[in-house]
N, CA, C, O and CB atoms as a CASP TS submission, in Angstrom:
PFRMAT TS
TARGET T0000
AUTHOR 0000-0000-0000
METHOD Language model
MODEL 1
PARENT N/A
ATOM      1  N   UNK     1     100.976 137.519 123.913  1.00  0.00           N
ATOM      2  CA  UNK     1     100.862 136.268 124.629  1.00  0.00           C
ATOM      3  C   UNK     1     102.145 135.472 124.521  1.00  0.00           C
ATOM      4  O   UNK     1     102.846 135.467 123.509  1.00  0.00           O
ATOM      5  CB  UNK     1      99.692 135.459 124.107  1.00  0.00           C
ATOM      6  N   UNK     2     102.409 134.793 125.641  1.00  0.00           N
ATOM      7  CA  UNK     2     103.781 134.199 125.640  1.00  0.00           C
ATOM      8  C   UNK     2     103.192 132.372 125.239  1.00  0.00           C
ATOM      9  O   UNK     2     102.014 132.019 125.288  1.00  0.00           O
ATOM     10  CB  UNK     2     104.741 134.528 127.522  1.00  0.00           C
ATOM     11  N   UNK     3     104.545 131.338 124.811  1.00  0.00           N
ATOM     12  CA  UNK     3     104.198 130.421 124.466  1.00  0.00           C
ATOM     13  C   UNK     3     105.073 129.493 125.335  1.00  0.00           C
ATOM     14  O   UNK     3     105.820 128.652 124.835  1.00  0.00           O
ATOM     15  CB  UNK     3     104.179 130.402 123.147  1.00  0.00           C
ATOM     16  N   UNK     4     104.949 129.677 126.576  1.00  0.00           N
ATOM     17  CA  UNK     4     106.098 129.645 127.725  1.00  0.00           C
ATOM     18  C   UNK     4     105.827 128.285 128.327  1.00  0.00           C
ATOM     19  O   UNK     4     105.123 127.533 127.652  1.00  0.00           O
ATOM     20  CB  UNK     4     105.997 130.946 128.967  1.00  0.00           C
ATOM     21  N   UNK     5     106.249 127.879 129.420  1.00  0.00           N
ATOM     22  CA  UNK     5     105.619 126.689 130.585  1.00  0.00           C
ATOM     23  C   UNK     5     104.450 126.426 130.581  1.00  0.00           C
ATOM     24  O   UNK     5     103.794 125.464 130.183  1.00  0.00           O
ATOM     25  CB  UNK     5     105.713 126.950 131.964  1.00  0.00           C
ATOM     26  N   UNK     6     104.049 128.076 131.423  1.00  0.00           N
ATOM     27  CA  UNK     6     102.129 128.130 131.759  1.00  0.00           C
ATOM     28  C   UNK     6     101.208 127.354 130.913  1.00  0.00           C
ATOM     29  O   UNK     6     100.266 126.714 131.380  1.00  0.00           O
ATOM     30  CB  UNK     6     101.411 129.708 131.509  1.00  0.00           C
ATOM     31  N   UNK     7     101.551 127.432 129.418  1.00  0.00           N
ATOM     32  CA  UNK     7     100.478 127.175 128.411  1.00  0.00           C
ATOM     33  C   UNK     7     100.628 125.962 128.418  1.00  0.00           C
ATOM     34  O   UNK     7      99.687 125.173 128.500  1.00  0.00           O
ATOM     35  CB  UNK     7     100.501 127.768 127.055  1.00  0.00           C
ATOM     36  N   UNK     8     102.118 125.561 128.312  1.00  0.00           N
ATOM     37  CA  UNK     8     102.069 123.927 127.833  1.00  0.00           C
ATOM     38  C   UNK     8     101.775 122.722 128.854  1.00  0.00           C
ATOM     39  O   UNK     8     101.787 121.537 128.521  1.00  0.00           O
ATOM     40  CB  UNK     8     103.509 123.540 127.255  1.00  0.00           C
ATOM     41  N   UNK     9     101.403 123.390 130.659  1.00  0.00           N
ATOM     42  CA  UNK     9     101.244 122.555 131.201  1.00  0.00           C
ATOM     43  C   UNK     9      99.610 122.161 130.824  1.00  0.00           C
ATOM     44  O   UNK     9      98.699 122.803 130.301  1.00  0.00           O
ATOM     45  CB  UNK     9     101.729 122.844 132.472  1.00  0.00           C
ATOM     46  N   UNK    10      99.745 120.550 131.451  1.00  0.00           N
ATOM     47  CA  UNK    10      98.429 120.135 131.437  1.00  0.00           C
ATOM     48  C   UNK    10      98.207 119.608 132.655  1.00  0.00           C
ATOM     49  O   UNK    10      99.213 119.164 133.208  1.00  0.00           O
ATOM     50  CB  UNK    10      98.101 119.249 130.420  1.00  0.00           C
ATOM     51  N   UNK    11      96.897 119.499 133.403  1.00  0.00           N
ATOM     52  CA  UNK    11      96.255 119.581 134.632  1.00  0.00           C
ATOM     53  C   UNK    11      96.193 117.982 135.094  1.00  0.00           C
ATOM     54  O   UNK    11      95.663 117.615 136.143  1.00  0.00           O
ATOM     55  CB  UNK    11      94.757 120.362 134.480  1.00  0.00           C
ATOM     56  N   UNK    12      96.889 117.010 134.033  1.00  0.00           N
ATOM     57  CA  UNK    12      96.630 115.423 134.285  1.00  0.00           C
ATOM     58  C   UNK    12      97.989 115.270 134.718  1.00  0.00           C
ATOM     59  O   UNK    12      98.231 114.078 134.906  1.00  0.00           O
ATOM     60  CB  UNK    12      96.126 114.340 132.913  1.00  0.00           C
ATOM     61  N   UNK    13      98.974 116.023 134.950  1.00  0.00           N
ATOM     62  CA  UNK    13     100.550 115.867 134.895  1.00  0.00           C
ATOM     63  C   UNK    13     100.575 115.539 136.631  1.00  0.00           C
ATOM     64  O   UNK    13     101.420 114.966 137.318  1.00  0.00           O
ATOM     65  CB  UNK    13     101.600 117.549 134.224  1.00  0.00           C
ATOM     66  N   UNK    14      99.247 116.180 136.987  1.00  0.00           N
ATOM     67  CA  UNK    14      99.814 116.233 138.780  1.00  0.00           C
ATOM     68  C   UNK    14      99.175 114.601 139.220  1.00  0.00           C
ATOM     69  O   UNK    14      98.223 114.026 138.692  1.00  0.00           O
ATOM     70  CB  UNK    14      98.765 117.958 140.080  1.00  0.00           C
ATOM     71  N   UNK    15      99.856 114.220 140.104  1.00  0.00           N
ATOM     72  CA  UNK    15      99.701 112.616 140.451  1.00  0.00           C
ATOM     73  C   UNK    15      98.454 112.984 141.360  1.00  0.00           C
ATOM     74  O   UNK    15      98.316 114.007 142.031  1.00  0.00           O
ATOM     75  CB  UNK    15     101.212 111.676 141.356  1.00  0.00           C
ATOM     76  N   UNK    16      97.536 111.868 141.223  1.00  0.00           N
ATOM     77  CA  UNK    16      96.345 112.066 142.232  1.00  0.00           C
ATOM     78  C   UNK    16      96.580 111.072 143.482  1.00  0.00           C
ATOM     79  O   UNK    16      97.560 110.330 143.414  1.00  0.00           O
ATOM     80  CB  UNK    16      94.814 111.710 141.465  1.00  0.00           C
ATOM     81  N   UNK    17      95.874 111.015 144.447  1.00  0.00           N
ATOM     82  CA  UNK    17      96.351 110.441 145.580  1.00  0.00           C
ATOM     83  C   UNK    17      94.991 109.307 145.275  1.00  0.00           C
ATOM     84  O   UNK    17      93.819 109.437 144.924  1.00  0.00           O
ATOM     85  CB  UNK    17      96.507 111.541 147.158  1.00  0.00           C
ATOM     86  N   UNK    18      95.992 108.038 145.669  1.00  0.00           N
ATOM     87  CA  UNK    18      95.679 106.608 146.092  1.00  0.00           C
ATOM     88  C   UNK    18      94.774 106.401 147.143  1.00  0.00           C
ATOM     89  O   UNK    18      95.109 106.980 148.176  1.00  0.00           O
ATOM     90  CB  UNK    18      96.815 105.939 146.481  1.00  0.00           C
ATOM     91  N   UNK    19      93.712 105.746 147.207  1.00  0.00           N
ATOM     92  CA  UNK    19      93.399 105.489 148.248  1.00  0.00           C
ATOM     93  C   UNK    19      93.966 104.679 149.762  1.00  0.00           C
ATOM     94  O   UNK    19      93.534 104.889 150.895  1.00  0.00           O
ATOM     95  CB  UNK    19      92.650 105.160 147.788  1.00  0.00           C
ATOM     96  N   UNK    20      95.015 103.750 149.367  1.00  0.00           N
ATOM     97  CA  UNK    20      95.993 103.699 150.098  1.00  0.00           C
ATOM     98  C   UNK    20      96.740 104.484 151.090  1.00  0.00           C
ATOM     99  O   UNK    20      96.821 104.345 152.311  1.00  0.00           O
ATOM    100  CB  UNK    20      96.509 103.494 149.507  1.00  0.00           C
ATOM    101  N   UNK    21      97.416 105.582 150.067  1.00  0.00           N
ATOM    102  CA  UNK    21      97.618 106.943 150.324  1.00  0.00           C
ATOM    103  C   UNK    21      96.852 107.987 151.594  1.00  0.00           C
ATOM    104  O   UNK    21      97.205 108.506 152.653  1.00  0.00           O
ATOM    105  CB  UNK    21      97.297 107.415 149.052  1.00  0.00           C
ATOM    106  N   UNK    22      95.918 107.933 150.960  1.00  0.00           N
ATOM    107  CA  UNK    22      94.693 108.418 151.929  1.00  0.00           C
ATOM    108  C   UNK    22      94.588 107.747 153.333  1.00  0.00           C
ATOM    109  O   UNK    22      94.978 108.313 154.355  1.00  0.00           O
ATOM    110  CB  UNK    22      93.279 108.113 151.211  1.00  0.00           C
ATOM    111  N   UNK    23      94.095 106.636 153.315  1.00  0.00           N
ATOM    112  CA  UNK    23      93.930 105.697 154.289  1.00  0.00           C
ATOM    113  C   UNK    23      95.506 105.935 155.272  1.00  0.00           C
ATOM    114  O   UNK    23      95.426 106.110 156.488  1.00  0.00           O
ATOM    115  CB  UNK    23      93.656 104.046 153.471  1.00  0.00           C
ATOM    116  N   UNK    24      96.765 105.912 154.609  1.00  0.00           N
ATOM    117  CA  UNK    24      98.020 106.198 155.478  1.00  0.00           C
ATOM    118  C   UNK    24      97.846 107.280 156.382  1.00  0.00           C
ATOM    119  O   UNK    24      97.990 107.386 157.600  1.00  0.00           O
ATOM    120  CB  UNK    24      99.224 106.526 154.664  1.00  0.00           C
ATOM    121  N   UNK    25      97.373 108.337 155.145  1.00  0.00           N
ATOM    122  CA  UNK    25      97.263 109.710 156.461  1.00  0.00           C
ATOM    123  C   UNK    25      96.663 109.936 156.958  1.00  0.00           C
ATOM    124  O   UNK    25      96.891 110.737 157.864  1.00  0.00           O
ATOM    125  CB  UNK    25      97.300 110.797 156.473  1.00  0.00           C
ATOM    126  N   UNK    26      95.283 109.345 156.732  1.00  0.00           N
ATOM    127  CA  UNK    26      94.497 109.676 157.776  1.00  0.00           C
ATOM    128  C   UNK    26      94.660 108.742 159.027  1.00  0.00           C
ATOM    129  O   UNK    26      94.466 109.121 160.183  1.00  0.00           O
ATOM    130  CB  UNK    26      93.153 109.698 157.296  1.00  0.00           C
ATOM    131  N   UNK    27      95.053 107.433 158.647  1.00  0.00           N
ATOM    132  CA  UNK    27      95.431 106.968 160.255  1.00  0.00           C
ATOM    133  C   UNK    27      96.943 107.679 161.144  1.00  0.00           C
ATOM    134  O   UNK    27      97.101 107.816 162.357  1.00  0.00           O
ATOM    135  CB  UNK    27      95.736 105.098 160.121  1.00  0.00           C
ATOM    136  N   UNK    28      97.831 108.007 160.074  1.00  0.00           N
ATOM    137  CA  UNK    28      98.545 109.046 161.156  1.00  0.00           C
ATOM    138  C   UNK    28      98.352 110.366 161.782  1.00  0.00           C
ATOM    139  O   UNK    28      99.148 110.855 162.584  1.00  0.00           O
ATOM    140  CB  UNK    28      99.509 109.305 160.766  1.00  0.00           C
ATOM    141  N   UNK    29      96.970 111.071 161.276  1.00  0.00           N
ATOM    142  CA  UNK    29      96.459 111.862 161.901  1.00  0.00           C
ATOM    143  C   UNK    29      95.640 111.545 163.071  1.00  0.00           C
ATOM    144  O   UNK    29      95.546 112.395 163.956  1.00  0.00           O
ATOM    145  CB  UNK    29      95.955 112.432 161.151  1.00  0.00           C
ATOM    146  N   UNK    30      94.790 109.964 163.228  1.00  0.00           N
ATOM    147  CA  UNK    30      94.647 109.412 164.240  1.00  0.00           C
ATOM    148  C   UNK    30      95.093 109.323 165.361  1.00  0.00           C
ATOM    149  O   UNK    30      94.611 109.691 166.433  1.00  0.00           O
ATOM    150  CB  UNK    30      94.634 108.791 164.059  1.00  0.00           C
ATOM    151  N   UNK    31      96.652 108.499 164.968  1.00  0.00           N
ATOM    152  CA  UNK    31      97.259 108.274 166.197  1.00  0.00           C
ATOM    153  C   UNK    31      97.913 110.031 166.122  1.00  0.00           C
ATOM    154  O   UNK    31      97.783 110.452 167.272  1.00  0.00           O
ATOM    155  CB  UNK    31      98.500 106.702 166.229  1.00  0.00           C
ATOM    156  N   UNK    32      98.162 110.481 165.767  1.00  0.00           N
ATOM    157  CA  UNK    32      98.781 112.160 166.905  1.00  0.00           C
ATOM    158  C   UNK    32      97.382 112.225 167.620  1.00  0.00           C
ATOM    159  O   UNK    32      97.549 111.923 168.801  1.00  0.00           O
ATOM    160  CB  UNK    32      99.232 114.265 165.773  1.00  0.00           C
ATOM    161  N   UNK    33      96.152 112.487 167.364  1.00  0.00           N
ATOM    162  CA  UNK    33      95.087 112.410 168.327  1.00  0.00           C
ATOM    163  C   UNK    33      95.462 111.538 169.542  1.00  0.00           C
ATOM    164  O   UNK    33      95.266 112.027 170.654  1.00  0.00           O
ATOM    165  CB  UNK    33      93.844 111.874 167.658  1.00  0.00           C
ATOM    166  N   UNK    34      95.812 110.701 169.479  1.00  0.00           N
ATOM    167  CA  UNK    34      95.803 109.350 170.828  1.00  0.00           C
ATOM    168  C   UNK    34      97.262 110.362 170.908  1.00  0.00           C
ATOM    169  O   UNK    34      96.948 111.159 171.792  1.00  0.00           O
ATOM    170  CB  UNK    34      95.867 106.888 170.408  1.00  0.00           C
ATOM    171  N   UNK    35      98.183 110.608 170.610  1.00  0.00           N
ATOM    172  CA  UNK    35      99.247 111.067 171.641  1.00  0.00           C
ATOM    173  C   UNK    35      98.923 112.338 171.689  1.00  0.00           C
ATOM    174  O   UNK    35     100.006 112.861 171.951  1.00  0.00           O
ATOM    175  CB  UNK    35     100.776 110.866 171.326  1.00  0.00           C
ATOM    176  N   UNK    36      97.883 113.470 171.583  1.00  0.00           N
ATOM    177  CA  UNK    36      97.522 114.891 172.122  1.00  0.00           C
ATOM    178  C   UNK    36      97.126 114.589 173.584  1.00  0.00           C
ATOM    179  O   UNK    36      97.394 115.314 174.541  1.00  0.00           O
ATOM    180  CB  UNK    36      96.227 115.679 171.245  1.00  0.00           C
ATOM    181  N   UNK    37      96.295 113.150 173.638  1.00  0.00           N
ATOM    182  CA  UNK    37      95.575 112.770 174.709  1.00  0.00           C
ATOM    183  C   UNK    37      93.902 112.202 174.624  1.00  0.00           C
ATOM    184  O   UNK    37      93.170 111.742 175.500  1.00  0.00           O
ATOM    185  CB  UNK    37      95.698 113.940 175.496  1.00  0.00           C
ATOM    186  N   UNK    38      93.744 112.385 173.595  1.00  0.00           N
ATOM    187  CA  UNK    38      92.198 112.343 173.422  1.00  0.00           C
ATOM    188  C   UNK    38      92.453 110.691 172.950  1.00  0.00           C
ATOM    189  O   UNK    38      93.301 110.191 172.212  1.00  0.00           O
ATOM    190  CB  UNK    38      91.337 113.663 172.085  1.00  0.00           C
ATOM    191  N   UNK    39      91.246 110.061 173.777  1.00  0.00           N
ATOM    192  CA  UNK    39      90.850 108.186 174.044  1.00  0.00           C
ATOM    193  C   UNK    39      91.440 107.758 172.753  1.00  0.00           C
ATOM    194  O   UNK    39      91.843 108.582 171.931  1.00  0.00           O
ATOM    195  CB  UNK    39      88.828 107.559 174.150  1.00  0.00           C
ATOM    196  N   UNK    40      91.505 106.237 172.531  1.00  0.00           N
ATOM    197  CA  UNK    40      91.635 105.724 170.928  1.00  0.00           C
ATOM    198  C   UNK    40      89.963 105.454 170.639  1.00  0.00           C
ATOM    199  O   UNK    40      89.421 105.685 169.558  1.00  0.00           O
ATOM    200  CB  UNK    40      92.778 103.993 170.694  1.00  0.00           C
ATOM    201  N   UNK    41      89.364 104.983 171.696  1.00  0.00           N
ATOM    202  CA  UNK    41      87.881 104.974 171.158  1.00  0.00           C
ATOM    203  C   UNK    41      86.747 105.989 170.724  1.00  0.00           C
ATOM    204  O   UNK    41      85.666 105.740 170.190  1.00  0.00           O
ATOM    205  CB  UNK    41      87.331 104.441 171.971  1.00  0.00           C
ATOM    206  N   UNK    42      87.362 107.352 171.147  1.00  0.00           N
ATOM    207  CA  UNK    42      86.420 108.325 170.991  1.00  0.00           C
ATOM    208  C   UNK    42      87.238 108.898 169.634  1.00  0.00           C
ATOM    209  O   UNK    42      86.531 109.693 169.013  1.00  0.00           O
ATOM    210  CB  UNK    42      86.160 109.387 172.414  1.00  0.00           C
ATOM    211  N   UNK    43      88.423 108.704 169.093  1.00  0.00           N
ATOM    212  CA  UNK    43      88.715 108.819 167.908  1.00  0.00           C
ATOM    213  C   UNK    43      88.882 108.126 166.898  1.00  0.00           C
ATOM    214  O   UNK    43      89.482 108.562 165.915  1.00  0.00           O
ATOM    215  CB  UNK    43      89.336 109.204 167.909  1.00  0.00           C
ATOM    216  N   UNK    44      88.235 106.575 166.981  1.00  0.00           N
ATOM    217  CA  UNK    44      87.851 105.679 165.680  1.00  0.00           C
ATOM    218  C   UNK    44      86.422 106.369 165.757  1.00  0.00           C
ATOM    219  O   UNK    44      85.830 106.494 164.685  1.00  0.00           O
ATOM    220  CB  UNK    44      87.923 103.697 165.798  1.00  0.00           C
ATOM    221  N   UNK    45      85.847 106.800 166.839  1.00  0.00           N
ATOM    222  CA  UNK    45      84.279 107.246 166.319  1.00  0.00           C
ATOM    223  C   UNK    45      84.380 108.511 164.964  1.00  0.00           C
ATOM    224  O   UNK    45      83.740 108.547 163.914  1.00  0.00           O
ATOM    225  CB  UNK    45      83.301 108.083 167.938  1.00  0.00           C
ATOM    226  N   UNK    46      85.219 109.269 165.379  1.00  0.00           N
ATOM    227  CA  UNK    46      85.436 110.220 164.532  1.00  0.00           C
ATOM    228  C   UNK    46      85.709 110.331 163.155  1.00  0.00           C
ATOM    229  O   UNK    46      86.827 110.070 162.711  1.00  0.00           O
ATOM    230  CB  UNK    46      86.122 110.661 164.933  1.00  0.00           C
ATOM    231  N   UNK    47      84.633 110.753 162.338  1.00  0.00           N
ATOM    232  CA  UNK    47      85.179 111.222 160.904  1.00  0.00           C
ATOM    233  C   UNK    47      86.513 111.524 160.462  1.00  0.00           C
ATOM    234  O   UNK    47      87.266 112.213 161.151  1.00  0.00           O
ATOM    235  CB  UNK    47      84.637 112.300 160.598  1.00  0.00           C
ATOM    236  N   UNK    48      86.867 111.013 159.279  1.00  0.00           N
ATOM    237  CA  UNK    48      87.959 111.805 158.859  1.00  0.00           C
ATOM    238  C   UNK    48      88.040 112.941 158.855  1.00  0.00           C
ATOM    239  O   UNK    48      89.146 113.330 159.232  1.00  0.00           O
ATOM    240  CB  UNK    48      88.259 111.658 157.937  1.00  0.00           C
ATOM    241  N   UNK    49      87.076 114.014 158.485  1.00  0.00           N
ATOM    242  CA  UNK    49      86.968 115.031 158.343  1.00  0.00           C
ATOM    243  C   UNK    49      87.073 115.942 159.800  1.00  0.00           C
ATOM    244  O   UNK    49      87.611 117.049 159.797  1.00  0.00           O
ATOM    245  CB  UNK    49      85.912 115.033 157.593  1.00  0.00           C
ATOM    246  N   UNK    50      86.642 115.494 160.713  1.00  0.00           N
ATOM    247  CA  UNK    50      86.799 116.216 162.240  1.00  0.00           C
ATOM    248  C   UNK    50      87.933 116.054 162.600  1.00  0.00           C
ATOM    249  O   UNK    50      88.610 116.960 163.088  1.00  0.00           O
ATOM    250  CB  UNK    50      85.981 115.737 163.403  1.00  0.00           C
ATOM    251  N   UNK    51      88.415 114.630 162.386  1.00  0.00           N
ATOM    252  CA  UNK    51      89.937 114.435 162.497  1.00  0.00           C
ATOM    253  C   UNK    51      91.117 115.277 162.044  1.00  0.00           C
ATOM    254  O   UNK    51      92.124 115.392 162.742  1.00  0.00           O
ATOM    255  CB  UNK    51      90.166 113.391 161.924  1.00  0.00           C
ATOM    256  N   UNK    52      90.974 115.861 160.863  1.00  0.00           N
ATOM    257  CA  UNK    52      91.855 116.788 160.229  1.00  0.00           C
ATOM    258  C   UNK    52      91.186 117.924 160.771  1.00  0.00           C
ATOM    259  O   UNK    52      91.828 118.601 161.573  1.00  0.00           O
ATOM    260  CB  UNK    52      92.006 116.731 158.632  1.00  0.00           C
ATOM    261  N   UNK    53      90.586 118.099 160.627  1.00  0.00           N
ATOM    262  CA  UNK    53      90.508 119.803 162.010  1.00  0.00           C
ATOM    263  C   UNK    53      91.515 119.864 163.054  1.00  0.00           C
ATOM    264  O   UNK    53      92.523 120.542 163.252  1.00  0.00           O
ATOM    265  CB  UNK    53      88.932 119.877 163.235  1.00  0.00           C
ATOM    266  N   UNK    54      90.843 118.836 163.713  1.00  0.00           N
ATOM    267  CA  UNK    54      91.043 118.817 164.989  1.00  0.00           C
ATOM    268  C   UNK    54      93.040 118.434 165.094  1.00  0.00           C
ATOM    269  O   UNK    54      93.803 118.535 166.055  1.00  0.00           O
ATOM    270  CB  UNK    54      89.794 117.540 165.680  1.00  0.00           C
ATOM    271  N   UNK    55      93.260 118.055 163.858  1.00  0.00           N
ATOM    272  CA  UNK    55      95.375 117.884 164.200  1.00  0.00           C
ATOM    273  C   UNK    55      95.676 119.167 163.578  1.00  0.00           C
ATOM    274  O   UNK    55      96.885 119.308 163.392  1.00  0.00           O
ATOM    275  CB  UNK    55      96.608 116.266 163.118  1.00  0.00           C
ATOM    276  N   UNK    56      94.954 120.151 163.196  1.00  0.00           N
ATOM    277  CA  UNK    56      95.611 121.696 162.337  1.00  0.00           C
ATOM    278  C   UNK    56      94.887 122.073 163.543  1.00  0.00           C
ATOM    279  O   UNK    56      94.080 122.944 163.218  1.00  0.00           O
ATOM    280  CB  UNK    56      95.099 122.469 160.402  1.00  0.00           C
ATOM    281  N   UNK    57      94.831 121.892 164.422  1.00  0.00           N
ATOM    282  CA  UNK    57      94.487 123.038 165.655  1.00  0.00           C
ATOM    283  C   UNK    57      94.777 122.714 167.113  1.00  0.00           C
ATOM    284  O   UNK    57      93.965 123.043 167.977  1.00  0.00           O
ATOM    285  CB  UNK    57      92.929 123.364 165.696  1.00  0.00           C
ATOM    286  N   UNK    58      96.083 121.980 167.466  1.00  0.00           N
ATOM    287  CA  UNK    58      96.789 121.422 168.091  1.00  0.00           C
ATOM    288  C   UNK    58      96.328 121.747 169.894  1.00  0.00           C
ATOM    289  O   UNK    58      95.759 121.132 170.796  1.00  0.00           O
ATOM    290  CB  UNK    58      98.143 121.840 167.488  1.00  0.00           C
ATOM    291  N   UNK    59      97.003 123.135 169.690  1.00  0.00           N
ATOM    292  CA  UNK    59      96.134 124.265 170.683  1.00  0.00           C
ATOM    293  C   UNK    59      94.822 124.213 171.533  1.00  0.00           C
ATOM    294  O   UNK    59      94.617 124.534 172.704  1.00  0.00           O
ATOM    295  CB  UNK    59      95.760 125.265 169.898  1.00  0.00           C
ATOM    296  N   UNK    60      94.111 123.771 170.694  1.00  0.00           N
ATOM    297  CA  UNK    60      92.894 123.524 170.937  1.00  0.00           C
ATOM    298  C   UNK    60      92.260 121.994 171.517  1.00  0.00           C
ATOM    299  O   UNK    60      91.455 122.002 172.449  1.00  0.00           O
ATOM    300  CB  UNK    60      92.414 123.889 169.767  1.00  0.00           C
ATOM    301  N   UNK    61      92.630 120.913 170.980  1.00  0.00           N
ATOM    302  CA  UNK    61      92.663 120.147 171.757  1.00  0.00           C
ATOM    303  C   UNK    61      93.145 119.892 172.862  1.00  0.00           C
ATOM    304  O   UNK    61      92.681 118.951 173.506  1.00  0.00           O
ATOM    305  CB  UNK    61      92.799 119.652 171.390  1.00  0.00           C
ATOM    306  N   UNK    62      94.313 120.746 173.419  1.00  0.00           N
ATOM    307  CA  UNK    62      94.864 120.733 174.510  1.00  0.00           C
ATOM    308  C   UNK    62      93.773 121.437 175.011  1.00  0.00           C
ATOM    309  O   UNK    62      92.970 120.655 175.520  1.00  0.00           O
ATOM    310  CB  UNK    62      96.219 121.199 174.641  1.00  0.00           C
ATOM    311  N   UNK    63      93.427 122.583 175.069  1.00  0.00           N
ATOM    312  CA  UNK    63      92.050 123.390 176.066  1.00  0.00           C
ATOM    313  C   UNK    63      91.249 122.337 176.269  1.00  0.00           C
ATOM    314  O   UNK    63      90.931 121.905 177.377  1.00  0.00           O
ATOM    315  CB  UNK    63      90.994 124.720 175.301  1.00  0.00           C
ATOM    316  N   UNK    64      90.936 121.939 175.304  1.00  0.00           N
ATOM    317  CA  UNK    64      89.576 121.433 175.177  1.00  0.00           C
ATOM    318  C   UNK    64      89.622 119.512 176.423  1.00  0.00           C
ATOM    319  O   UNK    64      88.746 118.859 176.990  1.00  0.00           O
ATOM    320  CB  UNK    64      89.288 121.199 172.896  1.00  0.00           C
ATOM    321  N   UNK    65      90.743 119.408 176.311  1.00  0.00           N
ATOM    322  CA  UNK    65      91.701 118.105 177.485  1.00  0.00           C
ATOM    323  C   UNK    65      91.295 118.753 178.636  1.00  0.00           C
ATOM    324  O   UNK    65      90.514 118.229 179.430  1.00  0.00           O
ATOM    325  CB  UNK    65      93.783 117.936 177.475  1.00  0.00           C
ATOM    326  N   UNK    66      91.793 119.911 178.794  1.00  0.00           N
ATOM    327  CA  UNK    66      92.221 120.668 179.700  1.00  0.00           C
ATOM    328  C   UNK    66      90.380 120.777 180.524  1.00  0.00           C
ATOM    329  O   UNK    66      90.181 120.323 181.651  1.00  0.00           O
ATOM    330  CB  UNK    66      93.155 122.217 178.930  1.00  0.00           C
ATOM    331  N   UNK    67      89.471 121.317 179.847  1.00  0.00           N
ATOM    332  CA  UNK    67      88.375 121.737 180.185  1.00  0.00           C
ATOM    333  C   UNK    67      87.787 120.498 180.687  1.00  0.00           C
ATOM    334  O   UNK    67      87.257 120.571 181.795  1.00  0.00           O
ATOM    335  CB  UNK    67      87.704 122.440 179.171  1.00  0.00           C
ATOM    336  N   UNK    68      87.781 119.489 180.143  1.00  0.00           N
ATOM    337  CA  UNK    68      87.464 118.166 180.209  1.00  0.00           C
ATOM    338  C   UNK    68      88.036 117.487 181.892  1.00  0.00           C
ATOM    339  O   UNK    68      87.262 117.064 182.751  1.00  0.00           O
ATOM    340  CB  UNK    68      88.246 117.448 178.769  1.00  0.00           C
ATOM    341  N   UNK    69      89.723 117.549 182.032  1.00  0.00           N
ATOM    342  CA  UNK    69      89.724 117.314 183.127  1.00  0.00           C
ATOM    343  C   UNK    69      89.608 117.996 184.287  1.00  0.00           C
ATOM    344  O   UNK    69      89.871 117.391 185.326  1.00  0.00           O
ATOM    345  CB  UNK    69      90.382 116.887 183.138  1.00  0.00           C
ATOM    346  N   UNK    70      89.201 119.359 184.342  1.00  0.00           N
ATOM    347  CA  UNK    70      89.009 120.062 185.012  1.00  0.00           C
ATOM    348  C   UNK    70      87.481 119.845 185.312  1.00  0.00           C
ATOM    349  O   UNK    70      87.458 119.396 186.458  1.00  0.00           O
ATOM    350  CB  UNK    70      89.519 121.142 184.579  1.00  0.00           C
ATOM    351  N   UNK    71      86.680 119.906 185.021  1.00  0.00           N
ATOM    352  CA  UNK    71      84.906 119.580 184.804  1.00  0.00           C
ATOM    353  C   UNK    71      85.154 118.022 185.700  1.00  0.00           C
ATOM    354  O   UNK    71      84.176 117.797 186.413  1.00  0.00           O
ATOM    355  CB  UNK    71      84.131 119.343 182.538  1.00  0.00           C
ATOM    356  N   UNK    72      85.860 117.315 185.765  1.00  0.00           N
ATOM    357  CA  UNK    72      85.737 115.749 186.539  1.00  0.00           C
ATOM    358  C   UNK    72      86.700 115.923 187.730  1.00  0.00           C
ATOM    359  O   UNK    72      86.876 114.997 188.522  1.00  0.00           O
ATOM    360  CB  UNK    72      86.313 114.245 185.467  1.00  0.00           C
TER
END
Protein backbone atom coordinates (compact mmCIF):
# COMPACT_ATOMS: atom_id res chain seq x y z
CA UNK A 1 0.00 0.00 0.00
CA UNK A 2 1.26 3.37 -0.93
CA UNK A 3 1.05 6.46 1.57
CA UNK A 4 0.74 8.85 -1.43
CA UNK A 5 -1.95 11.86 -2.33
CA UNK A 6 -4.95 9.31 -2.73
CA UNK A 7 -4.91 8.48 1.03
CA UNK A 8 -4.29 11.82 2.40
CA UNK A 9 -7.05 13.47 0.50
CA UNK A 10 -10.18 14.26 2.35
CA UNK A 11 -13.71 14.53 0.70
CA UNK A 12 -14.47 18.13 2.70
CA UNK A 13 -11.46 19.75 0.65
CA UNK A 14 -13.88 20.10 -2.48
CA UNK A 15 -15.89 23.53 -2.22
CA UNK A 16 -19.67 22.89 -2.29
CA UNK A 17 -21.82 25.13 -4.34
CA UNK A 18 -23.76 28.19 -2.84
CA UNK A 19 -27.03 28.62 -3.34
CA UNK A 20 -26.37 31.82 -4.97
CA UNK A 21 -24.19 29.90 -7.16
CA UNK A 22 -26.94 27.70 -8.13
CA UNK A 23 -29.55 30.25 -8.62
CA UNK A 24 -26.66 32.05 -11.23
CA UNK A 25 -26.72 28.98 -13.34
CA UNK A 26 -29.64 28.05 -13.46
CA UNK A 27 -30.92 31.42 -14.64
CA UNK A 28 -28.21 31.35 -17.38
CA UNK A 29 -29.44 28.18 -18.52
CA UNK A 30 -32.82 30.01 -18.75
CA UNK A 31 -32.00 32.70 -20.76
CA UNK A 32 -29.96 30.31 -23.59
CA UNK A 33 -33.60 28.73 -23.61
CA UNK A 34 -35.18 32.30 -24.57
CA UNK A 35 -32.27 32.67 -27.19
CA UNK A 36 -32.77 28.75 -28.69
CA UNK A 37 -36.28 30.30 -29.22
CA UNK A 38 -38.51 28.75 -26.80
CA UNK A 39 -41.16 31.80 -25.01
CA UNK A 40 -39.70 33.44 -21.61
CA UNK A 41 -43.10 32.38 -20.17
CA UNK A 42 -43.20 28.82 -21.01
CA UNK A 43 -39.65 28.68 -19.47
CA UNK A 44 -40.18 30.36 -15.94
CA UNK A 45 -42.94 27.53 -15.93
CA UNK A 46 -40.22 25.09 -16.17
CA UNK A 47 -38.32 23.19 -13.52
CA UNK A 48 -34.86 23.47 -13.05
CA UNK A 49 -34.45 20.15 -13.71
CA UNK A 50 -36.18 20.07 -17.40
CA UNK A 51 -34.28 23.11 -17.90
CA UNK A 52 -30.89 21.43 -17.73
CA UNK A 53 -31.98 18.71 -20.08
CA UNK A 54 -33.32 20.57 -22.29
CA UNK A 55 -29.68 23.18 -22.72
CA UNK A 56 -27.42 19.58 -22.94
CA UNK A 57 -29.59 18.78 -25.90
CA UNK A 58 -29.41 21.85 -27.99
CA UNK A 59 -30.39 19.81 -31.17
CA UNK A 60 -33.37 18.98 -29.93
CA UNK A 61 -34.98 21.94 -29.04
CA UNK A 62 -34.38 23.19 -32.33
CA UNK A 63 -36.66 20.02 -33.83
CA UNK A 64 -38.81 20.29 -31.37
CA UNK A 65 -39.23 24.70 -32.54
CA UNK A 66 -39.14 23.34 -35.69
CA UNK A 67 -42.20 20.76 -35.24
CA UNK A 68 -44.02 23.36 -33.36
CA UNK A 69 -43.88 25.89 -36.18
CA UNK A 70 -44.59 23.72 -38.71
CA UNK A 71 -47.97 22.16 -36.91
CA UNK A 72 -49.30 26.23 -36.94
Amino acid sequence: MGTGRTLRKESHVRPCKTPAGKARKSAAQRRRLVKFGLGEDEVKIMSDESVRVLVQRPTEVKKMLAKRAAAK
